[in-house]
ChimeraX commands (.cxc) that place a marker at each C-alpha (Angstrom):
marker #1 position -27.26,-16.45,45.98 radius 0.5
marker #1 position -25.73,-13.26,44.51 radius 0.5
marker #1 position -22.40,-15.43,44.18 radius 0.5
marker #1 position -24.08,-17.66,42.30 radius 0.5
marker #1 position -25.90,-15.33,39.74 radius 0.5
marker #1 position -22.40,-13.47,39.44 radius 0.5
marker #1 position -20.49,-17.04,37.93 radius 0.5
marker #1 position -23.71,-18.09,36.14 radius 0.5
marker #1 position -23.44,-14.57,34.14 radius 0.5
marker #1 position -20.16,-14.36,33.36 radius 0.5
marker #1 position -20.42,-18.01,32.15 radius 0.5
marker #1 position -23.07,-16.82,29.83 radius 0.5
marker #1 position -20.81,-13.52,28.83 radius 0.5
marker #1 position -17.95,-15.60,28.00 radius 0.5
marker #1 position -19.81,-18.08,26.11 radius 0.5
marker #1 position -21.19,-15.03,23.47 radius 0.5
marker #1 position -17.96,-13.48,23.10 radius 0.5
marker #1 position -16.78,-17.17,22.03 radius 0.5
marker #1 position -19.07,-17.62,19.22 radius 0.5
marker #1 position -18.56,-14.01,18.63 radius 0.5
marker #1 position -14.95,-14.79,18.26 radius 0.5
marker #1 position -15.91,-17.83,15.88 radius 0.5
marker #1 position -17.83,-15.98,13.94 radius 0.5
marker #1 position -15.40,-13.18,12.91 radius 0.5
marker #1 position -12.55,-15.79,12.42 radius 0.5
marker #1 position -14.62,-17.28,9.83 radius 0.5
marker #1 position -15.30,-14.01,8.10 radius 0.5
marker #1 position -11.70,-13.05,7.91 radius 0.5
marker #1 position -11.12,-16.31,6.99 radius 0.5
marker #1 position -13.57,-16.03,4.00 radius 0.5
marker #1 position -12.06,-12.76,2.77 radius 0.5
marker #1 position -8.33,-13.66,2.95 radius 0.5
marker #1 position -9.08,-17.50,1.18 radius 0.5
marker #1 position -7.40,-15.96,-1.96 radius 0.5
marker #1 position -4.00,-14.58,-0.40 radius 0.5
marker #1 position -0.92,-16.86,-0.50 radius 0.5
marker #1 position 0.49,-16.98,3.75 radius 0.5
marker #1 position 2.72,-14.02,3.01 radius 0.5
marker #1 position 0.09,-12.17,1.42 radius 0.5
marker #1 position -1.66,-12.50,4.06 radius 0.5
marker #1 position 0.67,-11.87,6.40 radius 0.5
marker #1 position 1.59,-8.72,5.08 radius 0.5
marker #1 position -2.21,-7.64,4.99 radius 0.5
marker #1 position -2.75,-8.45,8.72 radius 0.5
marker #1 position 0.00,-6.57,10.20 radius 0.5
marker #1 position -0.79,-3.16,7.89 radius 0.5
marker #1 position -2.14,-1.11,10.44 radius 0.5
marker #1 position -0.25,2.70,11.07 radius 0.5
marker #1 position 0.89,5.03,8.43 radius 0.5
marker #1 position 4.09,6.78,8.72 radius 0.5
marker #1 position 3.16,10.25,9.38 radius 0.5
marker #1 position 4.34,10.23,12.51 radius 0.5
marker #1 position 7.93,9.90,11.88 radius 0.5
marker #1 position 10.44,11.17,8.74 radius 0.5
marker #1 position 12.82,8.70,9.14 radius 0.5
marker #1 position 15.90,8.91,6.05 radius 0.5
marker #1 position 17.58,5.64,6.87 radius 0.5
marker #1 position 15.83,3.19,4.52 radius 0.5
marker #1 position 17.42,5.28,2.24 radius 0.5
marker #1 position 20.50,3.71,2.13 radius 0.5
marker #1 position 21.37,-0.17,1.11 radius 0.5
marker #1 position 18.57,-0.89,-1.12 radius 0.5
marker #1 position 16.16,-1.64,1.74 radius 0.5
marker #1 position 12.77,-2.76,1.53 radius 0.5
marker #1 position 9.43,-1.90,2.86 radius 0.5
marker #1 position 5.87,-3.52,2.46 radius 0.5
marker #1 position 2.70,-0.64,2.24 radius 0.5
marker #1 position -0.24,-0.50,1.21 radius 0.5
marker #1 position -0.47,3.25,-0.77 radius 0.5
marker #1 position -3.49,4.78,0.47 radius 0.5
marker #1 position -4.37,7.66,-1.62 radius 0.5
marker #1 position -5.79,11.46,-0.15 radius 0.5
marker #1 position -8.77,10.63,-2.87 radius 0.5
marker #1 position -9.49,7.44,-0.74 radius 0.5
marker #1 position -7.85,4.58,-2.76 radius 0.5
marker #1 position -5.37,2.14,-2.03 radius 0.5
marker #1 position -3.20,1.69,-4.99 radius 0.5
marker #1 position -3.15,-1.59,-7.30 radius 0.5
marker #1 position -1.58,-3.55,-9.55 radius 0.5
marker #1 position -3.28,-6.79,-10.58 radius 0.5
marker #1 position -2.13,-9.96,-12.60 radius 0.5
marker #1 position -1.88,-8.08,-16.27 radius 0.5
marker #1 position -0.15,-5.16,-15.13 radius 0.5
marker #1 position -2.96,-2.83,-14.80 radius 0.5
marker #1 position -2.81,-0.27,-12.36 radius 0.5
marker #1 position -6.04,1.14,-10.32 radius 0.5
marker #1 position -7.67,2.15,-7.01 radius 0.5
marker #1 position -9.60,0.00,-4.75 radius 0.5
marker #1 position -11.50,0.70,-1.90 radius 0.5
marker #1 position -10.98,-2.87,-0.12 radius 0.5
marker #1 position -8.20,-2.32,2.60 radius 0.5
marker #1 position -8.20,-6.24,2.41 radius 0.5
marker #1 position -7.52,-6.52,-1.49 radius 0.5
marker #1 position -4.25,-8.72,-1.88 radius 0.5
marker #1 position -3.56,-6.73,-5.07 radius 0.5
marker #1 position -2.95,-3.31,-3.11 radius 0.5
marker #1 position 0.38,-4.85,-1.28 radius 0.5
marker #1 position 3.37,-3.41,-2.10 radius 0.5
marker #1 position 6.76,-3.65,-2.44 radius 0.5
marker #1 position 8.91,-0.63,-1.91 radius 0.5
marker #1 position 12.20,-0.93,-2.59 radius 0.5
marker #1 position 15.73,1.61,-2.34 radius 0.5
marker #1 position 17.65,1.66,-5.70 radius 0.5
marker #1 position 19.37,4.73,-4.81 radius 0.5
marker #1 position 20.21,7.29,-2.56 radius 0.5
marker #1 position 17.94,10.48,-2.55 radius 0.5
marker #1 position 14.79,8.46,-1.90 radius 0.5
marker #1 position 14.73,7.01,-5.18 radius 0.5
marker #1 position 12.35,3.90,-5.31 radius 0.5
marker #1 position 10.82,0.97,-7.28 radius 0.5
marker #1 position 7.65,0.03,-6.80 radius 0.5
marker #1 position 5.97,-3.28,-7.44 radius 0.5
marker #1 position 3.29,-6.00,-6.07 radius 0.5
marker #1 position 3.67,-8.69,-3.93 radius 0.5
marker #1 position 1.00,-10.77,-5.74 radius 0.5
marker #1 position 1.17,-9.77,-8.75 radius 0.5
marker #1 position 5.13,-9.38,-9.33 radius 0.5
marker #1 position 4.57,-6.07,-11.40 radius 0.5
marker #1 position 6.35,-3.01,-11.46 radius 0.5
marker #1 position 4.62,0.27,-11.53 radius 0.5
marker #1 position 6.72,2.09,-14.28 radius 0.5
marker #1 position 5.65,5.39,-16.06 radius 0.5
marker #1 position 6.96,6.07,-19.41 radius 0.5
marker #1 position 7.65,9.33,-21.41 radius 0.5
marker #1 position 4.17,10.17,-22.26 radius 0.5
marker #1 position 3.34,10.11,-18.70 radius 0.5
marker #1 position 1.25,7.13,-18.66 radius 0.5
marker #1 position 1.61,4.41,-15.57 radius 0.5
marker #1 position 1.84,1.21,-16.03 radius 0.5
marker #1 position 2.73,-2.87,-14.88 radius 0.5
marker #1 position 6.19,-3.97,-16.05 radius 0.5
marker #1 position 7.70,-7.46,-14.97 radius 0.5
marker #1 position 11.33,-6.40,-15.37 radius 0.5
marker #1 position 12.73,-3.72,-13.89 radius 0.5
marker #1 position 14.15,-0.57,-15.57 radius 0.5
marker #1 position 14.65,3.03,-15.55 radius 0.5
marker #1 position 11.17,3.68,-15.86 radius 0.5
marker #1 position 10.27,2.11,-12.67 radius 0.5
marker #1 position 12.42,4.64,-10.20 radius 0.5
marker #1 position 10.31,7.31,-8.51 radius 0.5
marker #1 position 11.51,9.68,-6.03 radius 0.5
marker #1 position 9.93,9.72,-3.15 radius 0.5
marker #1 position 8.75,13.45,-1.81 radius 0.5
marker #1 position 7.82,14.09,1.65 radius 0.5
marker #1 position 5.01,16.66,1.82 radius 0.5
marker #1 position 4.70,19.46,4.70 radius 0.5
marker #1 position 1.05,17.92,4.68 radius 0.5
marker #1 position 2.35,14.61,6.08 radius 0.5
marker #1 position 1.51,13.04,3.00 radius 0.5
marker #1 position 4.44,11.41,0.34 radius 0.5
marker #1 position 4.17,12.02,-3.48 radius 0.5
marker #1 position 5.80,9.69,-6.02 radius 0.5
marker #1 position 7.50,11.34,-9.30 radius 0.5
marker #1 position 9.05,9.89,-11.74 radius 0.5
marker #1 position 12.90,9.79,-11.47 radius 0.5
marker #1 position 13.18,10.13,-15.42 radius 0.5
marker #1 position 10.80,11.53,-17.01 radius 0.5
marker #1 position 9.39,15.27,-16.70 radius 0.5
marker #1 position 7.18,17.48,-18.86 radius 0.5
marker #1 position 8.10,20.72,-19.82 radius 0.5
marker #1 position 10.30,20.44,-16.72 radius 0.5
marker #1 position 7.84,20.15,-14.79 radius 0.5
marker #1 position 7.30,16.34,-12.48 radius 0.5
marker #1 position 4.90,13.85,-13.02 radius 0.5
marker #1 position 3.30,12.20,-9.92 radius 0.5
marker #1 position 1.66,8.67,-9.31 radius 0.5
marker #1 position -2.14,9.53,-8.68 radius 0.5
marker #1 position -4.95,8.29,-8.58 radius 0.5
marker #1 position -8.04,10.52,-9.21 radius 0.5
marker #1 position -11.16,10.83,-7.45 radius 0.5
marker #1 position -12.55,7.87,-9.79 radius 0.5
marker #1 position -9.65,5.37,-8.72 radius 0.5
marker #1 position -7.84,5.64,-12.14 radius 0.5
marker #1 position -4.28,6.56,-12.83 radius 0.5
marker #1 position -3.97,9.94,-14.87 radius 0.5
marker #1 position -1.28,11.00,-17.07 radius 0.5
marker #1 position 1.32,12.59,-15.53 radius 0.5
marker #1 position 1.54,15.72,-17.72 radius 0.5
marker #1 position -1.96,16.69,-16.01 radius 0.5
marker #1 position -0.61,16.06,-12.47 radius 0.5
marker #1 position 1.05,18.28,-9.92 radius 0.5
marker #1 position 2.73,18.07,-6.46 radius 0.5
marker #1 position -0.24,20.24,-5.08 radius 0.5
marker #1 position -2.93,17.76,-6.69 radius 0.5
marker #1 position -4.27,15.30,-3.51 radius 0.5
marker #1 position -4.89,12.88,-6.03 radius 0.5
marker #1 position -1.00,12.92,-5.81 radius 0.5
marker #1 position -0.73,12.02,-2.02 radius 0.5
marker #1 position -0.31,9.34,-0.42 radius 0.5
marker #1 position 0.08,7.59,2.77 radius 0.5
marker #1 position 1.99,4.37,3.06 radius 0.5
marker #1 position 0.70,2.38,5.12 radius 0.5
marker #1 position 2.86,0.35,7.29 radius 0.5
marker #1 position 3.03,-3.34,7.74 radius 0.5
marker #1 position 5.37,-4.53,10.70 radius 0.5
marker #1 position 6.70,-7.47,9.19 radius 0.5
marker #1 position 8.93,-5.84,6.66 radius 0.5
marker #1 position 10.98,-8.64,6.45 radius 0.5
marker #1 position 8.26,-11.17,4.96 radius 0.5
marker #1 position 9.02,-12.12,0.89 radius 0.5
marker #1 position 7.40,-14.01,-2.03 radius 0.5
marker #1 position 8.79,-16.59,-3.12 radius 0.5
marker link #1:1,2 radius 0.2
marker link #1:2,3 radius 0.2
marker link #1:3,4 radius 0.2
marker link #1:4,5 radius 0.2
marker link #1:5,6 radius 0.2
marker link #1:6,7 radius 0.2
marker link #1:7,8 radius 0.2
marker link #1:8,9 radius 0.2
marker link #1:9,10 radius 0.2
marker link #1:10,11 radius 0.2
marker link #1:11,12 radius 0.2
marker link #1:12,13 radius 0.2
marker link #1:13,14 radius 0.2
marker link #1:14,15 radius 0.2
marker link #1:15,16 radius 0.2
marker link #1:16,17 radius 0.2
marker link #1:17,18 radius 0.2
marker link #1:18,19 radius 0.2
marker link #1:19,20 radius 0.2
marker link #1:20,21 radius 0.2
marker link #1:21,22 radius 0.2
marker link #1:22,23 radius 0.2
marker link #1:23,24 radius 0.2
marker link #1:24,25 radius 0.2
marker link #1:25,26 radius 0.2
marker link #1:26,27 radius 0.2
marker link #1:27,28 radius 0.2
marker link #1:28,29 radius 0.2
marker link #1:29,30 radius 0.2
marker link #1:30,31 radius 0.2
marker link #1:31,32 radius 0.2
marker link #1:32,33 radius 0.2
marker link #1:33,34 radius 0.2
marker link #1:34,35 radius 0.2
marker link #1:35,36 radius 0.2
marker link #1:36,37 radius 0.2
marker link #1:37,38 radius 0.2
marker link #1:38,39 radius 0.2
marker link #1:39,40 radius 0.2
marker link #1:40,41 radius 0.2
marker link #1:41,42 radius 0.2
marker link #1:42,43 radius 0.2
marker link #1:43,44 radius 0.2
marker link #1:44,45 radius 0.2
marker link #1:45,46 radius 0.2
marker link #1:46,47 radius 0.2
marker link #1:47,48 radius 0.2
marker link #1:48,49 radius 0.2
marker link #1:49,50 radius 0.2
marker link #1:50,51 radius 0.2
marker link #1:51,52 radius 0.2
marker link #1:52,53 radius 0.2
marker link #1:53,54 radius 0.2
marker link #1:54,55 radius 0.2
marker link #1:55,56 radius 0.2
marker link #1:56,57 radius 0.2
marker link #1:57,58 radius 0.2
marker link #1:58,59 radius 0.2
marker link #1:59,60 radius 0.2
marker link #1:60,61 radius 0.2
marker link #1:61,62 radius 0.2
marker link #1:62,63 radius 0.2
marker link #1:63,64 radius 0.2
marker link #1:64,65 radius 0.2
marker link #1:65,66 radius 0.2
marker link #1:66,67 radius 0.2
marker link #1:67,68 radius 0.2
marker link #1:68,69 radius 0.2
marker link #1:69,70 radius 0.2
marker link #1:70,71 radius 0.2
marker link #1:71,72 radius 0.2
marker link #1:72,73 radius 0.2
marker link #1:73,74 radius 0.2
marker link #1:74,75 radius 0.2
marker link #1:75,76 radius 0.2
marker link #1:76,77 radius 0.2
marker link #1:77,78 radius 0.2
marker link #1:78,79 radius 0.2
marker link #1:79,80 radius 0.2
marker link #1:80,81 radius 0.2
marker link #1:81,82 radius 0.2
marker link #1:82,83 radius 0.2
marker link #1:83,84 radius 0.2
marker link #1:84,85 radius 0.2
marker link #1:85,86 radius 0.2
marker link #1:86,87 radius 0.2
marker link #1:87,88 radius 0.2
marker link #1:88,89 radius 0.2
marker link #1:89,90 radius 0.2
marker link #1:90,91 radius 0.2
marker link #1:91,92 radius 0.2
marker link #1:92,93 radius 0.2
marker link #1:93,94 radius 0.2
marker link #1:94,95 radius 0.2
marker link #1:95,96 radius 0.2
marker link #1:96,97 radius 0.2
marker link #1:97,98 radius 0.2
marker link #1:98,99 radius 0.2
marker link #1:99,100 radius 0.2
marker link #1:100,101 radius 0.2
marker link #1:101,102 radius 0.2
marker link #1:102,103 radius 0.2
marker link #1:103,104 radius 0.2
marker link #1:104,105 radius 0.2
marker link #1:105,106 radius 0.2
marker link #1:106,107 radius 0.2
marker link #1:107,108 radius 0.2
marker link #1:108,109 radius 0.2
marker link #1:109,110 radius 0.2
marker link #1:110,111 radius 0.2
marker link #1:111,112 radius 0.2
marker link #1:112,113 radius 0.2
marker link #1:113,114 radius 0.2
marker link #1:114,115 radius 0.2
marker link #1:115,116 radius 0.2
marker link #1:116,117 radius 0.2
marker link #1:117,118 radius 0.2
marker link #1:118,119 radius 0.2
marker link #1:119,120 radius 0.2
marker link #1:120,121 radius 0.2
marker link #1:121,122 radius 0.2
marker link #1:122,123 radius 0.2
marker link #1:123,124 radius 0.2
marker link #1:124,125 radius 0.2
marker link #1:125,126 radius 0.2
marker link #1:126,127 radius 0.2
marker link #1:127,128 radius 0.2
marker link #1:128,129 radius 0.2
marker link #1:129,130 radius 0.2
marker link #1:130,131 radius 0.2
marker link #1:131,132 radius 0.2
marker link #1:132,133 radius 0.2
marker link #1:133,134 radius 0.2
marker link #1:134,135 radius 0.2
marker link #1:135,136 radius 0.2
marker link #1:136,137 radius 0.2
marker link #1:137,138 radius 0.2
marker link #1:138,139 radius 0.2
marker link #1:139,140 radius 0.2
marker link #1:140,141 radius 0.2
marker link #1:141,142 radius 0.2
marker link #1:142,143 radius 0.2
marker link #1:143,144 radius 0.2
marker link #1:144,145 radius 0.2
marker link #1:145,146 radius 0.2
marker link #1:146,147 radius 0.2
marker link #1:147,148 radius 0.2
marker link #1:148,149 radius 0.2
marker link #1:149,150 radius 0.2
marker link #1:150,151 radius 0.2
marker link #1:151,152 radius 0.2
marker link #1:152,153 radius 0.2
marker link #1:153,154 radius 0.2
marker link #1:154,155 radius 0.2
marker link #1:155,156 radius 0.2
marker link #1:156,157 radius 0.2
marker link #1:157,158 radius 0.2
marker link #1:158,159 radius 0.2
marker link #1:159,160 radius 0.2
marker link #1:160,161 radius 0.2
marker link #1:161,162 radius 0.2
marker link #1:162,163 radius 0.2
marker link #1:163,164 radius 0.2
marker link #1:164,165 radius 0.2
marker link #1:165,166 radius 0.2
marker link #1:166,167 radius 0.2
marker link #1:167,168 radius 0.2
marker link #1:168,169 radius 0.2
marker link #1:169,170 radius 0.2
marker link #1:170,171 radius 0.2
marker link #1:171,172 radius 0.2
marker link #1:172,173 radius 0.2
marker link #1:173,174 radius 0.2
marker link #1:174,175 radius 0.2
marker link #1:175,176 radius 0.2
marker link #1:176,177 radius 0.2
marker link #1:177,178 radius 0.2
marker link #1:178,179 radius 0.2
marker link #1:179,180 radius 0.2
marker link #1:180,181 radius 0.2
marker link #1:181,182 radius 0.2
marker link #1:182,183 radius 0.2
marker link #1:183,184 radius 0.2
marker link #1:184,185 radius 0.2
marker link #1:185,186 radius 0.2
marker link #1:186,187 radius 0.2
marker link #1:187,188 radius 0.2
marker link #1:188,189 radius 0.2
marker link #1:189,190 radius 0.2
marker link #1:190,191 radius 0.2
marker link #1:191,192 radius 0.2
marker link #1:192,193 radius 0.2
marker link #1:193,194 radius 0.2
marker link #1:194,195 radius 0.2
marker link #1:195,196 radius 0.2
marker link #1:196,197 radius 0.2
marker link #1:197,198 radius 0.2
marker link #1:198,199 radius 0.2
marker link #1:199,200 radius 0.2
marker link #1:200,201 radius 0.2
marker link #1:201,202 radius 0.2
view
């Protein structure tokens, strides 16, 4: 008799977790509709930041990462469709996967979206923006912090000699990089690593 009540209960506990299971496929589903399969892709395997480990050798060859930028103010960095740059708080918004490419040696970067095919760029005034072609204005050197945390300056442009960071304030919203400084958190940031670094838009 106890045998019996044993099977009859896990029948019952494997049956919930199965339309458990249903049900959150169909939610994920829902959310993701919008993503193109590599978008998606990319979004499903971000998981683990980089904190753990400095590792220089992307640095060479012009390799090429895919992160999410999560900010120390608690955004993930965007760029959407027109170029615009922001914060959101959705960990699942397609607009907040990034490319991250080598152009140089010395941690120099480019920046840009996977949907949205902009580069971040920041011109003389300071003042971040989308570009679709790539120039000078879109390298940023990448600094590692001593807070495990990376900061992004711009590899051109400085103010009164002084760098000016990618941020994004407590608000979400770029500011100008004459107000911004290597000590600012709303200069962090933690990339957030996706393990397929190999997938690419076509």
């Amino acid at each position: 008799m106890r045998k019996w009540m044993l099977t009859w209960n896990l029948q019952n506990l494997f049956s919930g977790l199965y339309l458990h299971a249903i049900f959150l496929f169909g939610s994920v589903c829902v959310v993701y509709s919008d993503c193109t399969p590599e978008q998606l892709a990319a979004i499903m395997n971000c998981s683990k930041h980089e904190r753990h480990t400095r590792n220089y050798d992307y640095m060479e060859g012009g390799d090429v990462r895919i992160r999410q930028l999560f900010s120390r103010t608690q955004w993930f960095l965007t760029i959407d469709d027109n170029g615009n740059i922001n914060g959101t708080q959705d960990p699942t918004n397609c607009y907040s996967i990034l490319e991250i490419r080598t152009v140089s040696e010395g941690g120099i970067l480019a920046i840009k979206g996977v949907k949205s095919q902009y580069y971040i760029t920041m011109n003389k005034a300071g003042q971040l923006q989308g570009k679709r072609l790539y120039n000078e204005n879109c390298n940023f050197k990448e600094v590692f912090l001593e807070n495990y945390f990376n900061a992004y300056s711009s590899a051109k442009w400085t103010k009164n000699r002084k760098e000016m960071f990618i941020t994004l304030s407590q608000k979400g919203r770029p500011m100008r990089g004459k107000k911004t400084r290597r000590e600012h958190i709303a200069s962090h940031f933690i990339p957030m690593k996706c393990r397929e670094e190999e997938r690419r838009v076509d």
